[in-house]
C-alpha positions in Angstrom: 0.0 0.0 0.0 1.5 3.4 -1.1 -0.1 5.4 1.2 0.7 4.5 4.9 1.6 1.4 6.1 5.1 -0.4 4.4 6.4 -0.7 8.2 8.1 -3.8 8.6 7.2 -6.0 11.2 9.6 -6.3 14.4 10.3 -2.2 14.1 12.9 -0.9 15.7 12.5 2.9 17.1 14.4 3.7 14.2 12.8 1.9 11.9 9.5 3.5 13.1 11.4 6.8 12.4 12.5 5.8 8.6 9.0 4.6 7.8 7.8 7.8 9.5 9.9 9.9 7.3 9.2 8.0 4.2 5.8 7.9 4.5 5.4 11.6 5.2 7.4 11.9 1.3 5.0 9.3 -0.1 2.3 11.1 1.3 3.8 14.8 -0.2 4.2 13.4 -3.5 0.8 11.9 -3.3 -0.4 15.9 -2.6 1.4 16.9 -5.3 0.5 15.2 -7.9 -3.4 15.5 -6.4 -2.6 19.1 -6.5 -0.9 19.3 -10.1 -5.1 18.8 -11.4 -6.4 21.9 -9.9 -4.7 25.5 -10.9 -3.3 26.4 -7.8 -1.2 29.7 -7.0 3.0 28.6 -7.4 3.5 31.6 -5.2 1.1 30.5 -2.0 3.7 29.1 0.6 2.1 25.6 1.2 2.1 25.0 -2.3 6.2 26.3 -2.5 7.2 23.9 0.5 5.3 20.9 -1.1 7.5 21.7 -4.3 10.7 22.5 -2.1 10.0 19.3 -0.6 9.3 17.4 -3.5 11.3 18.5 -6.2 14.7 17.2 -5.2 13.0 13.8 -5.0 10.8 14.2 -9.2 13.5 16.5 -10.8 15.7 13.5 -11.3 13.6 11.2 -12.0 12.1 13.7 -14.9 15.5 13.9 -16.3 16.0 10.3 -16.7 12.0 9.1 -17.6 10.4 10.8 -20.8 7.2 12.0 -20.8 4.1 9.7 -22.8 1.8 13.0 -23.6 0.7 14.5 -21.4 1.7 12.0 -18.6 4.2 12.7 -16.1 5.5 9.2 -15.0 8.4 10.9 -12.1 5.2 10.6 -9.4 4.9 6.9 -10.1 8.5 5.5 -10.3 9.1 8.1 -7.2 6.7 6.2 -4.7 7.5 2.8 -6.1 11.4 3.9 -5.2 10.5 5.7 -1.7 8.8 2.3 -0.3 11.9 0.3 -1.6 14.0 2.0 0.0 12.5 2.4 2.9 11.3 -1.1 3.5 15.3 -1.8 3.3 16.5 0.9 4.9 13.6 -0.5 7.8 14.9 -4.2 7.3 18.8 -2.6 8.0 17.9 -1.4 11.0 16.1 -4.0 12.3 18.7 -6.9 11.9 20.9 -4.2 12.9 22.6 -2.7 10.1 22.7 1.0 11.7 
């Protein structure tokens, strides 16, 4: 499930704080792309920290995926990446890794 959950079982305080973390990303990419169907203002301040926090995570991903249309893929391959890593990142720290 993209949107909560992806904690692995057995967490670790911090593995609770990497699944945390990662699923407060998953959750502003999720807003983003939500928010990328409306015309919202660039300049209101939520919508700049939602792209400050964001961007460093799509802009890559943009550079390397091409567009189909109209279709953005970045948003897609972006949450399947952020639960990857963070389901091993989780599974480190459990078995002790860090």
């Amino acid at each position: 499930m993209f949107l909560g959950g992806g904690c692995v079982d057995d967490a670790t305080s911090t593995a609770q704080v990497i699944c945390l973390f990662f699923n407060l990303l998953v959750i502003a990419v999720f807003i983003r792309v939500l928010l990328s169907w409306f015309n919202v203002d660039p300049s209101n301040p939520m919508i700049q920290a939602l792209h400050s926090i964001t961007e460093p995570i799509l802009d890559p991903l943009r550079r390397i995926l091409p567009r189909i249309g109209m279709f953005d893929l970045s948003p897609i391959v972006a949450l399947i990446l952020l639960r990857v890593v963070s389901i091993a990142l989780q599974q480190m720290a459990v078995d002790g890794g860090f």
